[in-house]
N, C-alpha and C positions, 0 to 999 in steps of 0.2 A: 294663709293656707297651710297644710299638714303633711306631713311624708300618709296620715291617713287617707287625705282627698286623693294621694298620687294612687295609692294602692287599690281602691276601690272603682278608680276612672279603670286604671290597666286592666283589673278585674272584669268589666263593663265590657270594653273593646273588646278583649281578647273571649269574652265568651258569644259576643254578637257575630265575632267569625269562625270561632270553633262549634259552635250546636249546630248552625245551619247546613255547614257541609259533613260534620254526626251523623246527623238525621237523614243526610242523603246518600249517607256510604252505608247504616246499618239501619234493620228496623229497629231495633234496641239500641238506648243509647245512656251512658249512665254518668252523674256528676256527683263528687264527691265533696262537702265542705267540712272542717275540719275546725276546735277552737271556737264554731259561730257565735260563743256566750260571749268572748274576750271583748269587741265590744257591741252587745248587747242585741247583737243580731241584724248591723244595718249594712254590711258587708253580703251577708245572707238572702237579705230583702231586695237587694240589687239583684241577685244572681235568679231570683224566680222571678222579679220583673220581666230582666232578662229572655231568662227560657220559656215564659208562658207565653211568651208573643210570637211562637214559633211555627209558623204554616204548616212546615210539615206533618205537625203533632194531628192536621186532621185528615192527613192521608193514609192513617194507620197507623204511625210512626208511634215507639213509646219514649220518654223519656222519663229517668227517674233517677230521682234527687235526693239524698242523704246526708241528715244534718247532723252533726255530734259536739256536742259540749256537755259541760258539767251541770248546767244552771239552766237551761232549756227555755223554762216557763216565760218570761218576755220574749222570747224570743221566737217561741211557735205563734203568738199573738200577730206580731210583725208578720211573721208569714204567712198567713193565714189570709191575714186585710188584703196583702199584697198579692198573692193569688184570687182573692174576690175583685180587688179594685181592675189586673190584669184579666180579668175571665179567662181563667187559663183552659186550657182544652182538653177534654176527657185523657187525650194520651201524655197527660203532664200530669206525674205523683211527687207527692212531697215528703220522706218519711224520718221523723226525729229519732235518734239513740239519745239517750241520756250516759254519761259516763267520761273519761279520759280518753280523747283521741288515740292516743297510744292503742289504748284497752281496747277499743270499740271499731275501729276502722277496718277493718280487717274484716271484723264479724257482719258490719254492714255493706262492703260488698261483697261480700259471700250472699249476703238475704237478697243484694240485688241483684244476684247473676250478670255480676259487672266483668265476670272474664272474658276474653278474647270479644269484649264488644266493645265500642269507641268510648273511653271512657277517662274525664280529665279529675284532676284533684286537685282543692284551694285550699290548703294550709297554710294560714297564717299564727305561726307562733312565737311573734316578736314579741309577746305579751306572757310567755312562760317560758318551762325548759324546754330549751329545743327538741322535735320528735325524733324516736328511733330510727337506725338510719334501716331498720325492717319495714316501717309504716309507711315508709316513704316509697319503699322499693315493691311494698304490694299494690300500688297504686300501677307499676308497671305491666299489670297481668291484661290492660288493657288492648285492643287492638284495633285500632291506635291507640297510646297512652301519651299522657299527659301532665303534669304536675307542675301549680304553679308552691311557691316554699318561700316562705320569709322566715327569716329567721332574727333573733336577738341583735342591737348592736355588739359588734365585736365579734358575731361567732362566725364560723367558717361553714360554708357546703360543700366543703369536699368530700366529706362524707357520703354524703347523697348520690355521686355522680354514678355508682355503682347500679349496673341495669338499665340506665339511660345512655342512648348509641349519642344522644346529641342534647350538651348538660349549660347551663349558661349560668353566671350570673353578676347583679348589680347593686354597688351600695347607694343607699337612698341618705341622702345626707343633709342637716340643715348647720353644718360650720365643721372647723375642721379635726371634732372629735369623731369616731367613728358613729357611723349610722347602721339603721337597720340594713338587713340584707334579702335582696329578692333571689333567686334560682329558679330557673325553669327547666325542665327536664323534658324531653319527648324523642318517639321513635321516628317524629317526621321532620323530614328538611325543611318541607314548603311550610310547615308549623309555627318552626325557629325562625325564619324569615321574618313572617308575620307577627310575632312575637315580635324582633326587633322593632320590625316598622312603627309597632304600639308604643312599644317602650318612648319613642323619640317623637311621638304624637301626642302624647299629653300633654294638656292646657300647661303653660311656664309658669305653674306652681311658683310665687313669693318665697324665698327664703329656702327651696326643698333643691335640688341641684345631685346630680349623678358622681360615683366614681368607680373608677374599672378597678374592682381586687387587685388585677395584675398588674396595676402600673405602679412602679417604685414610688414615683414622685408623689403619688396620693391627691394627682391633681382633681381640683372640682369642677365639672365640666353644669354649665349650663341645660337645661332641657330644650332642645331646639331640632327644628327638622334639621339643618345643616350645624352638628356638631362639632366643635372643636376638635383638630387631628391631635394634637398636641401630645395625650397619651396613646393612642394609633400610633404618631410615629416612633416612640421610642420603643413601642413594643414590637414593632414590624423591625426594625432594626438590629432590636434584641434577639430578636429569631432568625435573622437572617445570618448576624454575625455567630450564632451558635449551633445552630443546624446548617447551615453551606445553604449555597441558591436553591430557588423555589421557582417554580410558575404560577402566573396572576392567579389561578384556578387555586391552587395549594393557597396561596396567601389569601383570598377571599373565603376560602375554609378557613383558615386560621383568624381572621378576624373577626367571623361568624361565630363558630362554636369557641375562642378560646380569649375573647374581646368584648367588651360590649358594643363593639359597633357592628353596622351593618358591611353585606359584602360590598355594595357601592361605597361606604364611604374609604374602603381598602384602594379602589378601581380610584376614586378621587387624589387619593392619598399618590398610589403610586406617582400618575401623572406628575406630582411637584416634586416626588425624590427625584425622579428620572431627569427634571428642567432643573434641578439645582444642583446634579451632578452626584448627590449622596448615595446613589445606589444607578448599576448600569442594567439594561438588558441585551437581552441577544435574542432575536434577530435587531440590528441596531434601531431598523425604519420599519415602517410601518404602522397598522393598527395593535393597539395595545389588545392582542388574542388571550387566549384561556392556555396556549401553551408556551408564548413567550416567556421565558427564564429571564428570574431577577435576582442581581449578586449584588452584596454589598461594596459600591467602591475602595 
């Protein structure tokens, strides 16, 4: 299996629960894919699967889809069958640019009056120069916005974090050279949530295996519902002894937006600092609450 199977499942997931509740917060709802030539459009073909199977689409609802690559021609073919073979529903368009994401993204959702309406972006450009950190950020005029970013082995998303309230991201790794890099960006909490939950819900990919940017040790962590703490704990640690005590609430944000783990597995985590002595709280007894303060021993 491929860091491509891993990218294209998330992709999957993640828009099976992001179009449906789209389509019920706006009647216009718009999706962005970005790179879809890179490879050959079957990342692309997933995502109208996807959307065209969508109920709401015959309750009035619109949804509309914007494809841009260099090389188009196989790949409108793809989309095309795939919209035939889904019988997609009158309120589902599918519309190709031809040209350089960079160049063209912008100009396509401007055609699709994708502002202030629920609107996500899949960029995948592990396969050329990484996108302007502008093209990424006009993805945020949505409301709600979204942006899923992969980027090259080696390169950084910090760039990107600019315009996004709540910015994440994970390297997809097959040994211990660096890997590709995914980022998700969005203006919603319950978003990033479910992002996470996806992230640690794909099939255990042979040979493909996670790593948190932020942890020193560059450990590689398995894909599993129950993750290893291992870089969790050094990084809850590393915050606690540099920023002074926090409560469970702060540290479950902090391992949300600034970790790749989930806020439970924070909630998990605490639990064995607190039995092994490595970090104290106050109030001493009790249920582990959302305003219990945690200090490093």
């Amino acid at each position: 299996m491929s860091v491509a199977a891993v990218k294209r499942e998330l992709l999957v997931r993640h828009l099976e629960a992001w179009a449906p509740a789209a389509l019920h917060r706006g009647r216009r709802v718009a999706y962005a894919h970005g790179y879809a030539d890179a490879d050959g459009g079957a990342a692309a073909e997933e995502a109208v699967r996807v959307l065209a199977d969508q109920r709401d689409l015959a309750r009035g609802r619109e949804l509309s889809m914007v494809v841009i690559g260099t090389d188009l021609a196989p790949v409108e073919e793809r989309l095309k069958r795939a919209q035939q073979e889904a019988g997609a529903a009158a309120g589902f368009a599918v519309h190709t640019i031809t040209g350089r994401t960079d160049e063209r993204l912008e100009v396509g959702l401007k055609a699709l009056g994708a502002h202030r309406v629920p609107l996500l972006g899949y960029l995948d450009a592990s396969a050329s120069e990484p996108p302007a950190a502008t093209t990424v950020a006009a993805l945020a005029g949505g409301k709600p916005a979204e942006v899923l970013l992969v980027l090259p082995a080696g390169a950084s998303a910090g760039a990107y974090r600019a315009g996004w309230p709540l910015f994440t991201e994970v390297e997809m790794a097959t040994g211990e050279e660096p890997g590709q890099v995914l980022a998700f960006g969005t203006t919603s909490g319950k978003s990033l949530e479910g992002f996470k939950d996806a992230l640690w819900a794909v099939d255990e990919y042979a040979g493909v295996r996670y790593r948190d940017p932020g942890d020193p040790d560059r450990h590689l962590i398995d894909i599993s519902l129950t993750p290893h703490p291992g870089p969790l704990r050094r990084e809850v640690l590393a915050h606690l002894a540099a920023s002074g005590p926090a409560t469970v609430t702060e540290l479950k944000t902090y391992a949300l937006t600034e970790t790749i783990y989930r806020a439970a597995d924070a909630v998990r985590l605490l639990h064995t600092l607190i039995d092994s002595g490595a970090v104290t709280r106050s109030p001493e007894h009790g249920r582990l609450g959302g305003d219990v303060v945690i200090e490093a021993a």
